[in-house]
Every structure is written in C-alpha cells, then in structure tokens.
C-alpha positions, 0 to 999 in steps of 0.5 A, a space after each residue: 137144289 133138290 126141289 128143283 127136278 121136282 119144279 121142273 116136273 110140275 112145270 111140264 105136268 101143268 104145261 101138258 094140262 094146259 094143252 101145250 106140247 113139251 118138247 125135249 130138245 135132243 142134239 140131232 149131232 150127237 145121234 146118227 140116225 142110222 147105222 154107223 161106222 166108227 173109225 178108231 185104231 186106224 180100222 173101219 168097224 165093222 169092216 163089212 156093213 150090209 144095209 138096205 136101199 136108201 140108208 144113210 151111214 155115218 162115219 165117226 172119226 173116234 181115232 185121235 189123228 185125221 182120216 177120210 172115207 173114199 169109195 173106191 169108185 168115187 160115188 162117195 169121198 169125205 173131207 179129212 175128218 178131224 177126231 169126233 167129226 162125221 161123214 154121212 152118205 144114203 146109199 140109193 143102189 144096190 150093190 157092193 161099195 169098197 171103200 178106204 182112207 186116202 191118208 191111210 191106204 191101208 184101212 178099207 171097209 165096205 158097204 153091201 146095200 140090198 134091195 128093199 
C-alpha cells in the first residue's frame, strides 16, 4: 500500500518526461469560481456582497431545509434549492440589487456591483 503514492509519482514524472501533459481532474462543482454566498440558519452571509461588472456569484444552500434567491426586481430567481444545491448569476450592470428567499421573506441580502 505505501508504495502506491510513490508509483503514481513516478508514473507522472515519466509521463512528463515523455512530453505528455498531466492533467489533474478537479470537480468544476465543488469550487465556485468566484465569490459566493452561503445560505445557512435561514441568513445570507455575507449580507452585503460588492463586486465588480461581470462577476458571477453563487448562492449555496448549506442550511438543511429549501431556500431560493430572488431580486427583488426579478433580474434574477432561483429554483428551490435543495441543502448543498447552487444557484449562480453574472451580474453585467452596476448598481444595487436586493435580493430575498420567496419561501422565507424574512432573509434578505444584497449584491453592490461597481463599475470595472
């Protein structure tokens, strides 16, 4: 067994040798790719998010019952997202977008998006 990690490497050092690319698959859902926010004890953390024109946020449902995001100018509305499940949106404009969970009224956040 502990000659196994010692295998692997030397499997990619002569695959390298040999001019062959490694590549080391990473799962693209497990990482958003840019700034998110996680839905956990019925809030939005952070509350207030500021980014820049054409950043994608992610929502992730880390609470254990069903939640949504919904502007509140309907530029944007996730379906019910189940615990674990994400919810991404690019925003292209500036300015302040509120946003809430429709099954929750209660939890509200919002995105600030500056100029680039």
């Amino acid at each position: 067994m502990s000659r196994f990690p010692a295998l692997v490497g030397a499997l990619a050092l002569a695959f390298c040798s040999a001019g062959a690319a490694v590549v080391t698959p990473v799962a693209a859902a497990t990482v958003p790719a840019g700034p998110t926010v996680r839905i956990d004890n019925f809030t939005f953390g952070p509350t207030v998010l500021t980014v820049g024109v054409g950043t994608t946020v992610t929502w992730v449902n880390q609470d254990d019952i069903p939640h949504t995001v919904v502007a509140n100018d309907k530029s944007f509305k996730s379906k019910v997202l189940d615990t674990d499940e994400r919810f991404s949106f690019t925003f292209t404009k500036p300015g302040e977008f509120g946003y809430f969970c429709s099954l929750h009224p209660h939890m509200i956040g919002k995105v600030v998006v500056k100029p680039s």
